[in-house]
C-alpha positions as CSV (number, residue, x, y, z in Angstrom):
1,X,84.1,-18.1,-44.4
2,X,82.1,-15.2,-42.5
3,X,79.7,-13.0,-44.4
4,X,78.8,-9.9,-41.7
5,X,74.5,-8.7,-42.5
6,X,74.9,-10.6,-45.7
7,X,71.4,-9.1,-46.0
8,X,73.2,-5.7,-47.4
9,X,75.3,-7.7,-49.8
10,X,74.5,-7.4,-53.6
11,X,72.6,-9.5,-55.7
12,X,75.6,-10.3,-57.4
13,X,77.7,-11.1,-54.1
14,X,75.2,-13.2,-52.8
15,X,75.4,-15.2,-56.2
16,X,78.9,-15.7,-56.0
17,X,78.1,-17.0,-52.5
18,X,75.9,-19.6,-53.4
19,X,78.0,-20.8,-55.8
20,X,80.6,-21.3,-53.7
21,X,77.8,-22.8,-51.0
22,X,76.4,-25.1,-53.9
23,X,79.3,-26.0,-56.4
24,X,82.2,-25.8,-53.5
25,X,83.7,-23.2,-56.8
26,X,83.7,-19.4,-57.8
27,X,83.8,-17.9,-61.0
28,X,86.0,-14.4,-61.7
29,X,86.5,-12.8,-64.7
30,X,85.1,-16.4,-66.3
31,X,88.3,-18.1,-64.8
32,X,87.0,-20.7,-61.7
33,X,88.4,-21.1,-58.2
34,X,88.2,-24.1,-55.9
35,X,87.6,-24.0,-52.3
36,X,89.3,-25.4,-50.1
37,X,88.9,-29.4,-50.4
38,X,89.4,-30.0,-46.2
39,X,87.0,-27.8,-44.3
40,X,84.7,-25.3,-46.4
41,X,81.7,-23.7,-44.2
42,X,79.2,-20.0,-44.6
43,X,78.6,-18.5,-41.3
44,X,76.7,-15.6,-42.3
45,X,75.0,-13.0,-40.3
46,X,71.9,-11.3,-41.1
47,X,70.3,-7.7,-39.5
48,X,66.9,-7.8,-38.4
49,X,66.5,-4.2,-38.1
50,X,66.5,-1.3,-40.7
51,X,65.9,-3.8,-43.6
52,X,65.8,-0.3,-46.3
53,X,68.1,-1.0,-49.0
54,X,69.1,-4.4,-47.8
55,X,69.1,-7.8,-50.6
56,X,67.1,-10.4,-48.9
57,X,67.8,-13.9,-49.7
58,X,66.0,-16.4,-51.6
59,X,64.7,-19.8,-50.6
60,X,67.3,-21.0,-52.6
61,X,69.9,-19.5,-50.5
62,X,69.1,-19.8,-47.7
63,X,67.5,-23.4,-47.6
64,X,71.3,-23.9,-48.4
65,X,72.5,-23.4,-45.2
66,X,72.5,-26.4,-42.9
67,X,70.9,-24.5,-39.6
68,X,69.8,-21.0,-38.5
69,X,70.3,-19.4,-35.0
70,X,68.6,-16.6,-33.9
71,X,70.8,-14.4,-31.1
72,X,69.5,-11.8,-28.8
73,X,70.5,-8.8,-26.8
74,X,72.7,-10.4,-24.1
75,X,71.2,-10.6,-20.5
76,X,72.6,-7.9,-17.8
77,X,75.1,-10.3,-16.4
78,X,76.4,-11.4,-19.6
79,X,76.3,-7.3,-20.5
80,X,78.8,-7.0,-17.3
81,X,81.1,-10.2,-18.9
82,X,81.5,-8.3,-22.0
83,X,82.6,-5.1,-20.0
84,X,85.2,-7.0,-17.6
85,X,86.7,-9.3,-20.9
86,X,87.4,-5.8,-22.7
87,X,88.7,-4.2,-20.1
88,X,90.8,-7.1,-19.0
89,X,91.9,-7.1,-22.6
90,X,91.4,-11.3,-23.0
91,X,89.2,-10.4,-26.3
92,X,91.7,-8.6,-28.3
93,X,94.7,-11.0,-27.4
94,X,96.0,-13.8,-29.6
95,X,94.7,-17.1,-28.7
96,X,95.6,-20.8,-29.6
97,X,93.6,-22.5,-32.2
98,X,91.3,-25.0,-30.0
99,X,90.8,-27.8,-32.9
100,X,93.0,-28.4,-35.6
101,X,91.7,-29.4,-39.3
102,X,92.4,-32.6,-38.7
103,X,90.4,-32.9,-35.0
104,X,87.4,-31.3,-37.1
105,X,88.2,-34.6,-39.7
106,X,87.7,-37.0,-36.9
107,X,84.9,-35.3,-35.4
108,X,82.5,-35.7,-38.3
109,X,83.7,-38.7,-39.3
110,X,82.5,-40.0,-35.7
111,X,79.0,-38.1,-36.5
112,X,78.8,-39.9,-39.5
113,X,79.0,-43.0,-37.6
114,X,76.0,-42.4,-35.6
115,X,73.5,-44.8,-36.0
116,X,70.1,-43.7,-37.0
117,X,66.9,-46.1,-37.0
118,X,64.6,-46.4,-39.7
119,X,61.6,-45.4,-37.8
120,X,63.7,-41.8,-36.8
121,X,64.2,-41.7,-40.6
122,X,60.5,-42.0,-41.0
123,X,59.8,-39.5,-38.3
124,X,62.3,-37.2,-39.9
125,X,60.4,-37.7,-43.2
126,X,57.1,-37.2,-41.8
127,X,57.6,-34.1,-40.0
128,X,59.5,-32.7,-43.5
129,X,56.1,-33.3,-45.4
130,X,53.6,-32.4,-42.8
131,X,55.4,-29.0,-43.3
132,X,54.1,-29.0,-47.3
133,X,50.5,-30.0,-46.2
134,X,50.4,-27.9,-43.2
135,X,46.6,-26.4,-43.6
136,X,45.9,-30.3,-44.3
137,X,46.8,-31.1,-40.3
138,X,43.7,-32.1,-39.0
139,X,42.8,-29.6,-36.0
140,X,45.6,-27.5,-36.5
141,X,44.8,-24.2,-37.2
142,X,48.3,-22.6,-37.8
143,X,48.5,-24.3,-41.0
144,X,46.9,-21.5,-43.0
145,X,50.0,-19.2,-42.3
146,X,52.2,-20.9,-44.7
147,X,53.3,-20.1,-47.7
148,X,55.6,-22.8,-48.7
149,X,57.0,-25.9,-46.7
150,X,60.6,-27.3,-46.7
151,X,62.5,-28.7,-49.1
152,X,64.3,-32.8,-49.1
153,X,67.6,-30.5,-47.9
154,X,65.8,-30.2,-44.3
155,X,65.9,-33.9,-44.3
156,X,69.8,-33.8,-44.8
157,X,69.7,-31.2,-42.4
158,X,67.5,-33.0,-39.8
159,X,70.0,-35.9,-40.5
160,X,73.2,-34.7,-39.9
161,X,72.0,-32.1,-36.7
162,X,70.1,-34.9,-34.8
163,X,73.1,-37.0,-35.0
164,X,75.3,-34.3,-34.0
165,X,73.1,-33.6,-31.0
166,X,73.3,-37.7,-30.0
167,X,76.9,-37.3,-30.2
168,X,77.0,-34.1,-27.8
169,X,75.0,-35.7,-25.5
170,X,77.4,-39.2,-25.5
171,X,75.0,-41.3,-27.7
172,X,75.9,-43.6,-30.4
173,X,72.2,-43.5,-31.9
174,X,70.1,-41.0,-32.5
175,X,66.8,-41.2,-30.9
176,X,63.7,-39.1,-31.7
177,X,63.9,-36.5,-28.8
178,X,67.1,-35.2,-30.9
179,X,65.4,-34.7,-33.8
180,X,63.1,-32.3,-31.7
181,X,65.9,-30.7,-29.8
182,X,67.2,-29.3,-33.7
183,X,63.8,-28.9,-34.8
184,X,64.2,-24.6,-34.8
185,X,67.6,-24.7,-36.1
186,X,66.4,-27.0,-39.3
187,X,63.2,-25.4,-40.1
188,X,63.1,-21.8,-39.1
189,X,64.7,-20.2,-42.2
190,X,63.3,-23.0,-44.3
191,X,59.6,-22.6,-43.7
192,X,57.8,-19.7,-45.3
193,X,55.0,-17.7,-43.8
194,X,52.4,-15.4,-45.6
195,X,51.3,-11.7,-44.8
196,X,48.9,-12.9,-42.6
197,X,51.6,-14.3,-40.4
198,X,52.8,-11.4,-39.9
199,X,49.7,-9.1,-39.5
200,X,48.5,-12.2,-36.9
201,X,51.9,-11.5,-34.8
202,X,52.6,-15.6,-35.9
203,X,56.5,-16.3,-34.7
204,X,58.1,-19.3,-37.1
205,X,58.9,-21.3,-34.4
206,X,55.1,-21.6,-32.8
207,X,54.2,-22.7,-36.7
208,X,57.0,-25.3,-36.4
209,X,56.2,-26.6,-32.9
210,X,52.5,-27.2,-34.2
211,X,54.0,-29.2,-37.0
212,X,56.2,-31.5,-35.4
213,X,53.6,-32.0,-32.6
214,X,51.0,-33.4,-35.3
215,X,53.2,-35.8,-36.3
216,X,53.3,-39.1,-33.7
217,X,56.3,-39.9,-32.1
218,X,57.8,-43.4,-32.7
């Protein structure tokens, strides 16, 4: 499912979202509606600019989603790409599904498969708390720009991405550099900053790169 700038949605659509995101159900009119049992998945988008009269989401929405990406203006070259695909007239023609439901089955049953040691478990784990003791990390000064760490779902999250990156990169194990490849993805909507973040110019992802570099590698 696709939710465009979910960030102007209603309190009370983004509700019915997290049901759906949390209890794989929605509720109308006090009558409830499964989702779909195969492949269910939120791909939301959200607008950075003119945040007046938007609804931004809670930690306990968006900590629900697995990873966050952050996209920029495209470059010159991939400006000209856009220009030539329009005008050739590739974007608005019909095209054939790449993966089928079932090829989606088979793929994360395969990622489930991946083995992961119990010292990238403990990694995993100790990079997850460092994030809820950050002013605590000996030497690091960063720490006093959060407001609130991560939650046990970045764990899951840390999980499933780093063996989905071993996988990519033809690996049947996850090793720790994968874990730091997904690191971004994982934490950047799930780590909270303070005011004086933002006053300081501090970007998320410096505060998460201090983080993961306190903790030793195994």
């Amino acid at each position: 499912r696709f939710l465009d700038e979910v960030n102007r949605s209603s309190a009370k659509t983004q509700s019915a979202m997290l049901e759906a995101m949390q209890e794989k159900h929605v509720t109308i009119g006090g009558k409830t509606y499964n989702m779909p049992e195969d492949i269910f998945s939120v791909i939301a988008t959200q607008n950075p600019i003119e945040q007046e009269g938007t609804y931004p989401l809670s930690e306990a929405q968006t900590d629900r989603f697995l990873i966050k990406e952050v996209i920029t203006y495209p470059t010159a070259a991939e400006e000209v790409e856009i220009l030539k695909r329009i005008e050739s007239g590739v974007i608005s023609e019909k095209t054939d599904p790449v993966l089928t439901i079932q090829d989606i089955n088979k793929v994360q049953d395969i990622a489930d498969q991946v083995y992961v040691d119990e010292a990238v478990k403990w990694y995993i784990s100790s990079i997850v708390v460092a994030s809820r003791r950050a002013n605590q990390i000996p030497g690091y000064e960063l720490g006093k720009y959060v407001r609130i760490g991560v939650s046990p779902r970045a764990s899951i999250a840390f999980l499933k991405m780093a063996k989905a990156a071993a996988l990519m990169m033809g690996r049947t194990y996850v090793t720790p550099e994968d874990v730091k490849v997904v690191r971004h993805q994982v934490l950047r909507h799930r780590i909270g900053l303070n005011y004086s973040a933002v006053a300081d110019n501090i970007s998320v992802e410096t505060v998460i790169d201090g983080i993961v570099n306190s903790v030793k590698t195994p």
